[in-house]
C-alpha positions as CSV (number, residue, x, y, z in Angstrom):
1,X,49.7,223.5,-180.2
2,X,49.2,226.4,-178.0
3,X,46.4,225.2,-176.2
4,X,48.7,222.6,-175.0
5,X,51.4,224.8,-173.5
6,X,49.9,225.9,-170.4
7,X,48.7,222.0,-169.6
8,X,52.5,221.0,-169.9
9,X,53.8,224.3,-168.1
10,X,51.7,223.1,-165.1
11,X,52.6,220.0,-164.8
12,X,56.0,220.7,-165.0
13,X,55.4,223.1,-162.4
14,X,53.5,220.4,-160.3
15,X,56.4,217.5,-160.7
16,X,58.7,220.3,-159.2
17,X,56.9,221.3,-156.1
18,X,56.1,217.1,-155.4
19,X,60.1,216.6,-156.1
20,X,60.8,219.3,-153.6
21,X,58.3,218.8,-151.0
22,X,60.0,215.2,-151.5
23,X,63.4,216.3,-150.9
24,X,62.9,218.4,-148.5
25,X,61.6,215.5,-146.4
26,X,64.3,213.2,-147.0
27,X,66.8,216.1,-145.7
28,X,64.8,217.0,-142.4
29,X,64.6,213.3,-142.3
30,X,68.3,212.7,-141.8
31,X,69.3,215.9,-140.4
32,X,66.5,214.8,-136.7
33,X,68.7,211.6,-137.6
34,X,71.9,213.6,-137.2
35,X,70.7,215.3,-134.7
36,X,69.8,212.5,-132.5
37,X,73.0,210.4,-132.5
38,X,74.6,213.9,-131.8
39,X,72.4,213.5,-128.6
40,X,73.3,209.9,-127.4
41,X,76.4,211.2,-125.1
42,X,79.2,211.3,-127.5
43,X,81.5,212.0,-124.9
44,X,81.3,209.3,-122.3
45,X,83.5,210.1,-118.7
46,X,86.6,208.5,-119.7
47,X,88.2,205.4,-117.3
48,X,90.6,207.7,-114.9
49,X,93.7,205.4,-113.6
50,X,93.5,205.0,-110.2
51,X,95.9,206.7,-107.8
52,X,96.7,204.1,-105.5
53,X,99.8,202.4,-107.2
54,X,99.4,198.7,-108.0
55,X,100.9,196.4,-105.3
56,X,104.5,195.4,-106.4
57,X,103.7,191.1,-106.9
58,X,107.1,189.6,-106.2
59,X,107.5,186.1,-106.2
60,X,107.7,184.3,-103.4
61,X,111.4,183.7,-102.5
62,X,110.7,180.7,-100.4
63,X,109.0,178.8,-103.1
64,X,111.2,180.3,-105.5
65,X,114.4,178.3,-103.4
66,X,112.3,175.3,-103.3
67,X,112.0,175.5,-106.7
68,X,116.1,175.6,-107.6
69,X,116.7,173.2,-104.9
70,X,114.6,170.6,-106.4
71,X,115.7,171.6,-109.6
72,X,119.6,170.2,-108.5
73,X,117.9,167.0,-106.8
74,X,116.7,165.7,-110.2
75,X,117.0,162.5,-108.8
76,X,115.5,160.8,-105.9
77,X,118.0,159.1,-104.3
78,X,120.0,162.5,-104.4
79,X,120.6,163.1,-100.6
80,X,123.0,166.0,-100.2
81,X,126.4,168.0,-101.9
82,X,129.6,168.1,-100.4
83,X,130.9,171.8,-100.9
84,X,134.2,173.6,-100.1
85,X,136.1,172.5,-102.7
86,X,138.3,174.7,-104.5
87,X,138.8,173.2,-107.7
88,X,138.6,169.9,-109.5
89,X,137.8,166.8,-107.1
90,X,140.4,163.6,-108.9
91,X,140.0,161.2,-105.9
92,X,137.1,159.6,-103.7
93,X,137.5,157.4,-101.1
94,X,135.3,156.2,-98.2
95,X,136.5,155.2,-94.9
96,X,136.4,151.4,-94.1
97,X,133.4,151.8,-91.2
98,X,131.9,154.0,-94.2
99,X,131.7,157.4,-92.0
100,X,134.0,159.3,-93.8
101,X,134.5,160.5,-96.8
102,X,138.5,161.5,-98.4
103,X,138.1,163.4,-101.2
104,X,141.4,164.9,-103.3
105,X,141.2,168.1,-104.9
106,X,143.7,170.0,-107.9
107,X,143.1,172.7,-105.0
108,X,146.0,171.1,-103.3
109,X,144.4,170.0,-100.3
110,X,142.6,166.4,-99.1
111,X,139.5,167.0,-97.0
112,X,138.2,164.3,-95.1
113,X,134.4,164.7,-94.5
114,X,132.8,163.5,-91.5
115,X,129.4,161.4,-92.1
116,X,127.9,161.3,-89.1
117,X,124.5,162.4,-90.8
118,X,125.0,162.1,-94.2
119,X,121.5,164.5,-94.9
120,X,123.3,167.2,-92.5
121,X,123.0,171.0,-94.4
122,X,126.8,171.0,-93.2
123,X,129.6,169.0,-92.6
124,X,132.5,168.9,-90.4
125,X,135.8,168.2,-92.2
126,X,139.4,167.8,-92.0
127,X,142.2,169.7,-94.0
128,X,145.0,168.3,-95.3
129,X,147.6,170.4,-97.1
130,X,150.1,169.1,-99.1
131,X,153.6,170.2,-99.5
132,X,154.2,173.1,-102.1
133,X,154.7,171.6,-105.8
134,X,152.6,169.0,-105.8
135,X,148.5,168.1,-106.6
136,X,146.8,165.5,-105.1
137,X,145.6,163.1,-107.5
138,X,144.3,159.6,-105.4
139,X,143.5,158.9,-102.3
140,X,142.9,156.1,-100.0
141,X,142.4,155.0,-96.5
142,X,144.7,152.9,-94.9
143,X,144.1,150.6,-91.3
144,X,141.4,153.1,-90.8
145,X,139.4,156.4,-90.9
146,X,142.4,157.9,-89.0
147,X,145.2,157.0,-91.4
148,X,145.1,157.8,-95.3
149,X,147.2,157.5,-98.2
150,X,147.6,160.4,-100.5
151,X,149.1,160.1,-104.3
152,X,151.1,163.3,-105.1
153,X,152.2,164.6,-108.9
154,X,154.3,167.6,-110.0
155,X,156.4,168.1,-113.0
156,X,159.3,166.6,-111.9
157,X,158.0,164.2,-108.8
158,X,155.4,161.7,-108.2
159,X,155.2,161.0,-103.9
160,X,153.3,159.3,-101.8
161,X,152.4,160.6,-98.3
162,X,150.9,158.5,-95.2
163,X,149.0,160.7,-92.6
164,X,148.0,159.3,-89.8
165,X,146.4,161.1,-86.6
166,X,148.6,161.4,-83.5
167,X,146.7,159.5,-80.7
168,X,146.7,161.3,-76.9
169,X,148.9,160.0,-74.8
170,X,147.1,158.0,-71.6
171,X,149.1,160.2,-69.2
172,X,147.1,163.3,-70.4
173,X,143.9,163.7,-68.8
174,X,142.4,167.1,-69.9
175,X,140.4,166.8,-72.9
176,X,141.9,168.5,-76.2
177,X,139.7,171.1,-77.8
178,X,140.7,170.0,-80.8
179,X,141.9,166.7,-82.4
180,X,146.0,167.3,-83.6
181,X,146.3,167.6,-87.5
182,X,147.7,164.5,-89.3
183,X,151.2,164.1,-89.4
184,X,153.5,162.7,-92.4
185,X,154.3,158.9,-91.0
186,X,156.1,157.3,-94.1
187,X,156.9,159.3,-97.6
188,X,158.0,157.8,-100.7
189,X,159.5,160.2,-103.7
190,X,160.3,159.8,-107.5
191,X,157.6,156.7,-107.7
192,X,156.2,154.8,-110.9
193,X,159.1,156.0,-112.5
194,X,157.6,160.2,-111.8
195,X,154.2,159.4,-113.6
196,X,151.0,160.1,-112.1
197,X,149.3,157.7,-110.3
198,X,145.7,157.3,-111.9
199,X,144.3,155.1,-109.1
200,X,145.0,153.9,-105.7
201,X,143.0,151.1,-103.6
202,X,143.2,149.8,-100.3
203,X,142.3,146.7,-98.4
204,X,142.9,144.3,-95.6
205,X,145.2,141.3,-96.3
206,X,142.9,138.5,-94.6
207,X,143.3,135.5,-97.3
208,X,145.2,132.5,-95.6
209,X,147.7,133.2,-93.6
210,X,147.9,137.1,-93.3
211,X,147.7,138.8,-90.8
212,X,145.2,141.5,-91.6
213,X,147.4,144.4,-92.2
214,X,146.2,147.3,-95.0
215,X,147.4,147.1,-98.2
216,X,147.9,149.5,-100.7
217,X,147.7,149.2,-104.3
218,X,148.6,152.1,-106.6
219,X,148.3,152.2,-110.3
220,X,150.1,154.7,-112.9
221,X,149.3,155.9,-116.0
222,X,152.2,154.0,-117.2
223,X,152.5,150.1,-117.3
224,X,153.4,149.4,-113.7
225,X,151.3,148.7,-110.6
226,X,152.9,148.2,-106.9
227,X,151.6,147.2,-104.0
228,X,152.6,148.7,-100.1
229,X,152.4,148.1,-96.4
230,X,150.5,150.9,-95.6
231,X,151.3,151.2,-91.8
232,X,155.0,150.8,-92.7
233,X,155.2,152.2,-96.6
234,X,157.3,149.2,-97.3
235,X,157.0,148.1,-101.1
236,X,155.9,144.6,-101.3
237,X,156.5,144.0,-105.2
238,X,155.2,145.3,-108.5
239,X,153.5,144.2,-111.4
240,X,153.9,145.0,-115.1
241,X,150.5,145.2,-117.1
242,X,152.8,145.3,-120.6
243,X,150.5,147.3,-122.1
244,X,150.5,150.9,-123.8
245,X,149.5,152.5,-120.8
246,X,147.3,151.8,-117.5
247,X,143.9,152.7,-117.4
248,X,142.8,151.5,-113.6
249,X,143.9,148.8,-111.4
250,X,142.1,147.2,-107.8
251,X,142.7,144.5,-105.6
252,X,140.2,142.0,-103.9
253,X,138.6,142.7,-100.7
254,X,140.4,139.9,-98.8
255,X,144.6,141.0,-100.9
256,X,144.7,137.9,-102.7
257,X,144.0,139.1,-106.3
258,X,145.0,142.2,-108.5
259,X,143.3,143.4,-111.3
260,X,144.4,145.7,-114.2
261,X,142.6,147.6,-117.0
262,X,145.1,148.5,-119.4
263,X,145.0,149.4,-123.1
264,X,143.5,146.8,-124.9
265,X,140.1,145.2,-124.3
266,X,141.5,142.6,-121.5
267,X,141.5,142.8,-118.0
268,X,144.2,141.2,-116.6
269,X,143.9,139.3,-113.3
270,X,147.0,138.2,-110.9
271,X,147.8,136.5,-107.9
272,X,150.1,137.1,-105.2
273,X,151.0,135.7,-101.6
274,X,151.1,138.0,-98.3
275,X,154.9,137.7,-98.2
276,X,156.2,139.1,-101.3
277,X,153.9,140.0,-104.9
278,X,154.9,137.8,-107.3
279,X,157.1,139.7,-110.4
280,X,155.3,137.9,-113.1
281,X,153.1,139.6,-115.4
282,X,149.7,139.3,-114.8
283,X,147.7,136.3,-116.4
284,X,145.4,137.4,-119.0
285,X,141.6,136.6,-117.6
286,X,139.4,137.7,-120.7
């Protein structure tokens, strides 16, 4: 047995010095490993921000406009905007020779546009103020651009004005600088029993024998319609829808007939002669 012990003794001696000759390898091994990623520039220069400040990149404010102005025209036969209104617009009306425009505003005021060149940026205009108390709510034009009817409601009132333009006299020769205001030619008061009038509609009386003078039709939001000279303001007669209430009445291009919308689903159509509007109700047409 003790031969054997210094057999064993060396090679337990030899399987150490192999294990650390071994080891110590594998650690110089992967400390030149360490070492040489340590070398690879760990540190790279870092990006610097550049002093010259970045240009400022507005939009452009011409396209920008383009833009929002052909955002409003969403549709193509859009050709312009009337503007200057103060509040709610509750008439329309064109002119007979279709150059101007009446429009009636809860402002208190009628403008008339002028339509020379309806794709103009701007428009001429002329202001009509009404007398204190009372909104416009209707309007329409009379014998011609230069005379127009206006429909006038307050709490206690419902008028109707006529303005017409003063026309120069032939004796004056200098040329005006600018055209005279309308002036009040007829006035009617306490109307359509004091309710509003929803609608209004002119025309020329040419059926038969008239003569071609403007008629007037005005509608209320009761049950009555009556019709009017509307150079002279006379009344010519009324009609009486018998209905709830009146939605909207107009009357033929030539005078001869009236229709109403009233409260049911009918539309009632009437006739009437130049002279004097016949009383009767209307005749039921569907």
């Amino acid at each position: 047995m003790d031969e054997y012990l210094p057999i064993l003794a060396f090679s337990l001696l030899l399987g150490a010095i192999i294990a650390l000759i071994f080891f110590n390898s594998y650690y110089r091994k992967r400390q030149s490993e360490v070492r040489s990623i340590a070398n690879l520039n760990p540190n790279p220069n870092p990006i610097t921000p550049s002093s010259k400040p970045l240009p400022n990149k507005k939009p452009n404010p011409k396209h920008h406009s383009s833009d929002k102005d052909q955002s409003k025209r969403h549709h193509p036969l859009d050709l312009n905007t009337l503007k200057g209104h103060g509040d709610a617009v509750t008439g329309l009306c064109f002119s007979p020779d279709g150059r101007n425009l009446a429009t009636a505003c809860a402002d208190g005021v009628v403008r008339v546009f002028k339509l020379e060149d309806a794709s103009s940026k701007s428009f001429k205009f002329l202001r009509i103020n009404l007398p204190a108390g009372g909104h416009p709510t209707a309007v329409a034009f009379s014998e011609d651009a230069s005379s127009i009817v206006v429909s006038s409601h307050s709490l206690s009132d419902c008028s109707l004005y006529m303005y017409g333009e003063e026309k120069p006299k032939a004796s004056e020769d200098k040329p005006q600088a600018k055209l005279p205001l309308p002036e009040i030619k007829w006035e009617h008061h306490k109307v359509h029993d004091k309710k509003a009038i929803i609608t209004m509609f002119g025309t020329s009386a040419t059926y038969g024998s008239a003569d071609g003078s403007a008629l007037i039709a005005s509608c209320s939001e009761g049950t009555d319609i009556i019709l009017w000279h509307g150079k002279t303001g006379k009344s010519l007669g009324h009609v009486d829808t018998n209905q709830l209430k009146n939605n909207m009445a107009t009357i033929s291009p030539n005078g001869r007939f009236i229709a109403a919308a009233a409260f049911t689903a009918d539309v009632k159509v009437g006739i009437q002669t130049w002279s004097l509007l016949s009383t009767q109700h209307l005749e039921c047409a569907h």
